[in-house]
N, C-alpha and C positions, 0 to 999 in steps of 0.2 A: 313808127310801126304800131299795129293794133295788139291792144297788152289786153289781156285777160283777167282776171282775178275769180280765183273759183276755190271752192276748199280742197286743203291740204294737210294730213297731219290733225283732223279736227281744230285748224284754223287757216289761214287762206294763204294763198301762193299766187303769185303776179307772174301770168306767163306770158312770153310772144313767140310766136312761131309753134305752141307746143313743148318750148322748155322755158322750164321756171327761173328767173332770172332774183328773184326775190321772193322770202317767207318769212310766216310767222312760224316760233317753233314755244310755247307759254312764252315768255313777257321778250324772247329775242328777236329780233328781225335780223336775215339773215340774207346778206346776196352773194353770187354767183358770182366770180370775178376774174379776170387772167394771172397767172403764180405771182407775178410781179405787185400787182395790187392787192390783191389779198397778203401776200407778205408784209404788205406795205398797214394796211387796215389793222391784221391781226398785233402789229407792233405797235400801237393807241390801248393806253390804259384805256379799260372796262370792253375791251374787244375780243372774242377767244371763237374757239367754234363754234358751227352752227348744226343743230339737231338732238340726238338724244347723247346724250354725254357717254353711253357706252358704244355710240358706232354715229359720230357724226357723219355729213356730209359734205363728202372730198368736193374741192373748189369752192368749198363758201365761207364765209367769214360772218361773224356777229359786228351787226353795229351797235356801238355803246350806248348804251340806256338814256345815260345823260346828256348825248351832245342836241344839240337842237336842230330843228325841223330842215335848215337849212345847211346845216354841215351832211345830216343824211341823205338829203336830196342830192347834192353833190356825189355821191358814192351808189346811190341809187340811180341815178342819171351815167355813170361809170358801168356798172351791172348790165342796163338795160342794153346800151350802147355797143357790148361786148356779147353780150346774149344772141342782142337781134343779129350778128355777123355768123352766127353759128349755125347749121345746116338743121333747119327744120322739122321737127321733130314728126315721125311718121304715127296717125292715132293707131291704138291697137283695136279699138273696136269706134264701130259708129260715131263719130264725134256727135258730142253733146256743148252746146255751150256752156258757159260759167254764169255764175250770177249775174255779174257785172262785167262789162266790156267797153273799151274805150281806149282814152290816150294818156299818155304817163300822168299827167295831173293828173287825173282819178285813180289814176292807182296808188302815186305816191300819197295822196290826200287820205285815202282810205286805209289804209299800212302807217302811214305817219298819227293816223288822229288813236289807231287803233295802239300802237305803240305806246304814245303818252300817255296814253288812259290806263295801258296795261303796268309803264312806270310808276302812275304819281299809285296807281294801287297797294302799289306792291312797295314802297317808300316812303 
């Protein structure tokens, strides 16, 4: 599916179809998941919710800071997978494209390098 990346939150959100399947929210990266796997994610030491800690947002889960590019990409490839099966999201006004547009490797590549960067900062 064609995945989007445009800003969100004053940092960027990976859409397809119109719904965002993955975000940056400051240094979390956060995906959109089915109850089952987000149950599953949120019970990984360094994983909790995703959004502003007084009114997260329902169905996403944080991925842990620390795991590496390839344990994320697995749950990010989970996200997308479950996203794109979701009914497509209607624009409210004129669609605009995103900055960046493309296929999951550019998205995960771009969220993933943005992630590390925003860890080793912050640690």
């Amino acid at each position: 599916p064609q995945v989007e990346v445009k800003p969100m939150f004053g940092n960027l959100g990976a859409f397809v179809n119109g719904n965002m399947f993955m975000g940056l929210f400051g240094p979390d990266v956060g995906v959109k998941l089915p109850e089952d796997d987000r149950l599953r994610l949120l019970a990984q030491p360094g994983s909790g919710p995703f959004g502003p800690q007084e009114r997260p947002m329902a169905g996403y889960a944080t991925i842990p800071a620390d795991w590496p590019a390839e344990s994320a990409g697995e749950w990010i490839g989970r996200s997308l997978e479950y996203v794109a099966g979701l009914p497509p999201k209607k624009p409210k006004t004129p669609a605009k494209r995103g900055r960046l547009a493309g296929s999951l490797g550019v998205a995960v590549a771009a969220v993933a390098t943005e992630h590390h960067w925003r860890a080793a900062a912050a640690g």
